[in-house]
C-alpha positions as CSV (number, residue, x, y, z in Angstrom):
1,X,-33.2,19.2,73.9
2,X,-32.8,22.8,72.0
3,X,-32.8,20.5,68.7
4,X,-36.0,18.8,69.3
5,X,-38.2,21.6,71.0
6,X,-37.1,24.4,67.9
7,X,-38.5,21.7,65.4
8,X,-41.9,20.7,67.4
9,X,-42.0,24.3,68.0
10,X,-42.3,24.8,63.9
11,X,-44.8,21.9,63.6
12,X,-47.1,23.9,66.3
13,X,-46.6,27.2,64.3
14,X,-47.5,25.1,61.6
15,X,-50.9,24.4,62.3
16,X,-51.3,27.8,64.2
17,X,-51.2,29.0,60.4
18,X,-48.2,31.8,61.5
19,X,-45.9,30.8,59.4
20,X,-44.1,28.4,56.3
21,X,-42.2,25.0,58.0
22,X,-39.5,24.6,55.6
23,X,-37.9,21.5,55.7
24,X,-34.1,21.3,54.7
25,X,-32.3,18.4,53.7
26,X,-31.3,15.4,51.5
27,X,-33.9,12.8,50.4
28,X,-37.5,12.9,49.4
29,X,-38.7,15.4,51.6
30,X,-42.2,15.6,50.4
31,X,-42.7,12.6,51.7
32,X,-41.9,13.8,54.6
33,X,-43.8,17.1,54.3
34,X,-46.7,14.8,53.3
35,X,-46.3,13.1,56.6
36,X,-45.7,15.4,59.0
37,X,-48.9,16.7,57.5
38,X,-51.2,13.9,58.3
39,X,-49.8,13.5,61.5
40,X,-50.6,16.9,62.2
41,X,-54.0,17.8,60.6
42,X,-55.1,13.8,59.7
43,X,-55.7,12.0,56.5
44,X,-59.1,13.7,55.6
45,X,-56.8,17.2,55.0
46,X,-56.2,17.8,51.8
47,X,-52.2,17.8,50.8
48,X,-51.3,18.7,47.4
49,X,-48.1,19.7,45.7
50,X,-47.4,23.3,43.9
51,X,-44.6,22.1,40.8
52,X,-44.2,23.7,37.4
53,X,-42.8,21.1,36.8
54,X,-44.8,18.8,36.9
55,X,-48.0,20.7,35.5
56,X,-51.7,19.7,37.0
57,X,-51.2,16.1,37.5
58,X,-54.3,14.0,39.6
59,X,-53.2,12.4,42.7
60,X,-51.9,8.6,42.5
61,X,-51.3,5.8,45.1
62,X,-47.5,7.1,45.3
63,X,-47.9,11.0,44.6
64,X,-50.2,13.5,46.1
65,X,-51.8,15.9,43.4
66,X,-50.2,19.1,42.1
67,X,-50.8,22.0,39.9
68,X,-48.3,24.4,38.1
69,X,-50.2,27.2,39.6
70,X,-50.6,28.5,42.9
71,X,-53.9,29.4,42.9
72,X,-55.1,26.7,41.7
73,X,-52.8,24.7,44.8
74,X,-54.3,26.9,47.3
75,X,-57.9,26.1,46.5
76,X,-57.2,22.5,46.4
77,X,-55.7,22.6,49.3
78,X,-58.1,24.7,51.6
79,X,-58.4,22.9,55.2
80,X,-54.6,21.6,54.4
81,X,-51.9,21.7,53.3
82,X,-49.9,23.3,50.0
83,X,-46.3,22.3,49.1
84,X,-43.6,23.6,47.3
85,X,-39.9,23.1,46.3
86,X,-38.2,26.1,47.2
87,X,-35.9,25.9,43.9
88,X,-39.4,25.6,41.9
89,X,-42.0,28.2,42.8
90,X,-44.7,28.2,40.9
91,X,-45.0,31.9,38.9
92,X,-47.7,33.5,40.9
93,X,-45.7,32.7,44.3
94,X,-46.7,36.6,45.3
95,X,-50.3,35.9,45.1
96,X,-50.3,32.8,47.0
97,X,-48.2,34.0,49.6
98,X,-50.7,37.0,50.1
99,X,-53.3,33.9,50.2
100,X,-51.3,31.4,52.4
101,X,-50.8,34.7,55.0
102,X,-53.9,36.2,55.2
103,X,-56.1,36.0,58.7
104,X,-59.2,33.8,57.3
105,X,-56.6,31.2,55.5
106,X,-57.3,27.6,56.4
107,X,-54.0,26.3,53.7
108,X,-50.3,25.4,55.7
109,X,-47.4,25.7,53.5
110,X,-44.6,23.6,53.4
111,X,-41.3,24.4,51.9
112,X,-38.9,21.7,50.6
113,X,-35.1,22.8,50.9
114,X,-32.0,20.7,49.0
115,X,-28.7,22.3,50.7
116,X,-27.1,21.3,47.4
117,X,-29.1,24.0,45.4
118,X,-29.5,28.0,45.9
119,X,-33.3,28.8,46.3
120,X,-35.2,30.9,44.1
121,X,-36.7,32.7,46.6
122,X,-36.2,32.7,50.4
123,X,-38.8,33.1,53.4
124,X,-38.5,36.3,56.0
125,X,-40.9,34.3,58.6
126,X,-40.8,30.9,58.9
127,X,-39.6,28.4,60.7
128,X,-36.6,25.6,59.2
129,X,-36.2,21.7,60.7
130,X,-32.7,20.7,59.6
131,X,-33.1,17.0,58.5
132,X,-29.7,15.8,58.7
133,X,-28.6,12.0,57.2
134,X,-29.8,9.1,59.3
135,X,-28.6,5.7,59.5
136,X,-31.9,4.4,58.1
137,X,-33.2,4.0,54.8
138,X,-34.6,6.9,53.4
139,X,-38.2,5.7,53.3
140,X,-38.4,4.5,57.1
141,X,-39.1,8.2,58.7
142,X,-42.5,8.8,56.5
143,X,-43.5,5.3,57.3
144,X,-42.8,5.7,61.2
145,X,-44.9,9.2,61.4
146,X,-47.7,7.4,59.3
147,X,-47.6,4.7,60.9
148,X,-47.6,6.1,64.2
149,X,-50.4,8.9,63.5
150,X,-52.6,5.7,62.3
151,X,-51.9,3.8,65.5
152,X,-52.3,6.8,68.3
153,X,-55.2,7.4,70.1
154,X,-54.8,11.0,69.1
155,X,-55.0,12.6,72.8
156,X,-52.8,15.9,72.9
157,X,-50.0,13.9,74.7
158,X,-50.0,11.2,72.6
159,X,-49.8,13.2,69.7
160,X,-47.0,15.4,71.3
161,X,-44.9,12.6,72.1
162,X,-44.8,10.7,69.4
163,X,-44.1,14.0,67.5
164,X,-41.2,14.7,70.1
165,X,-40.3,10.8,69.2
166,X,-40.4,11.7,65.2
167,X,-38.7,15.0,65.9
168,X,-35.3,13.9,67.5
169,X,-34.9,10.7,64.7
170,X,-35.1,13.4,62.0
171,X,-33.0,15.9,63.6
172,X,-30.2,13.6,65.0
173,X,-27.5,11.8,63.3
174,X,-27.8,8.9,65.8
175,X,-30.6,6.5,67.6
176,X,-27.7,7.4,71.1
177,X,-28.4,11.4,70.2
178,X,-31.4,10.8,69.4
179,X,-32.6,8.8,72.7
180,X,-30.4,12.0,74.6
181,X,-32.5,14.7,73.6
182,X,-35.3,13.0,74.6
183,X,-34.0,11.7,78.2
184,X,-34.6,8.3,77.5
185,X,-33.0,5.1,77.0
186,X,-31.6,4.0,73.8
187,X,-33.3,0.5,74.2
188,X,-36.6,2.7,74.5
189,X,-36.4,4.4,71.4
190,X,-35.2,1.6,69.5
191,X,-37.8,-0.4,70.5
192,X,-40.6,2.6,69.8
193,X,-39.8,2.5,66.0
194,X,-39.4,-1.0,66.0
195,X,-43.2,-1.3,66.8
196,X,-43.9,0.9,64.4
197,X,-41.8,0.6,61.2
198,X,-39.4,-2.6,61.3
199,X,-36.1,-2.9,60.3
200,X,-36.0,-6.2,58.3
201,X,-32.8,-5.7,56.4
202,X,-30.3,-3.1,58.4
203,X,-27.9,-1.3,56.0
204,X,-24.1,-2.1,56.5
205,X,-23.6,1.4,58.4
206,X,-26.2,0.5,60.9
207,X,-24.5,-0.9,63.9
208,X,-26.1,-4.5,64.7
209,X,-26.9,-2.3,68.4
210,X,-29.6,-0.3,66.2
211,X,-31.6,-3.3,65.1
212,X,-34.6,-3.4,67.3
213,X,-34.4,-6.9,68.8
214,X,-37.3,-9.6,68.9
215,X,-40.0,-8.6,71.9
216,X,-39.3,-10.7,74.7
217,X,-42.5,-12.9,76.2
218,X,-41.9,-11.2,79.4
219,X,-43.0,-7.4,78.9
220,X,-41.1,-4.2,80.1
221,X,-40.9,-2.0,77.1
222,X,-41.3,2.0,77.3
């Protein structure tokens, strides 16, 4: 389970404030980032986006907020989270980093990493969750986590096992590698995100095995 525990140990270090989670991977990742954040602070944490790109653009029902600025990020994002794409900092990346690390800061950074690019700047400490392809469409992780984090009683334990749960999906190629780290049964986990985020139309490389079946009237799920 080295997978699993090195990536909830980033999420933990997270929200100790010691240090960036960079996440690196294919896909949208800030919508990962974005979830990950709520499941670890909560919705009422603020989670904006730092992209020169993009310039100072209001938040929307499908994008969180950003600004071209760091600065400007950080103070939108006090009590939350700020983050970035690591092949687009924003120009004053020194003075939010001096921010981001100092004792009194209440901002988390996340770092988005394509492994098809080279990065404008790399990170001396922080901690990296490999995200490798998954057999799922590219949406269903963020809805699982946000899903889950709005269902959860929130208790420590709950939080740590569903985390565990959201971990080993996004670090695993497969729901059978996946189900190993965690020492349960495939059947388990499959049923887990079928709760959560249902599979109505599996794509062609999804074995019909990864479908989460119809609940039986007679209980017995994990």
């Amino acid at each position: 389970m080295g997978v699993v525990d090195h990536a909830l140990r980033a999420v933990r270090q997270l929200v100790a404030q010691r240090s960036p989670l960079i996440l690196h991977g294919e896909g949208d990742l800030i919508s990962i980032a974005a979830a990950l954040h709520r499941l670890a602070l909560g919705e009422a944490a603020p989670f904006v986006v730092c992209d020169p790109r993009r310039g100072n653009t209001p938040a929307s029902v499908r994008s969180a907020a950003s600004f071209a600025h760091g600065i400007e990020a950080f103070v939108a994002a006090i009590g939350g989270s700020v983050c970035i794409r690591r092949k687009c900092v924003p120009p004053d990346l020194g003075e939010l980093m001096q921010r981001l690390l100092a004792p009194e800061s209440e901002v988390r950074l996340f770092v988005c990493a394509s492994p098809s690019r080279t990065p404008a700047i790399t990170f001396t400490s922080s901690m990296t969750v490999e995200l490798p392809p998954l057999p799922l469409r590219e949406n269903e992780i963020p809805r699982i986590i946000e899903d889950y984090a709005a269902d959860s009683a929130r208790t420590l334990p709950e939080i740590a096992k569903g985390t565990l749960r959201v971990v080993a999906l996004n670090t695993s190629p497969s729901f059978t590698d996946a189900a190993k780290c965690l020492g349960m049964a495939q059947v388990s986990l499959v049923r887990w995100v079928g709760r959560r985020a249902p599979l109505p139309h599996a794509p062609a490389s999804l074995p019909r095995s990864f479908v989460p079946a119809a609940p039986r009237s007679s209980a017995g799920a994990a």
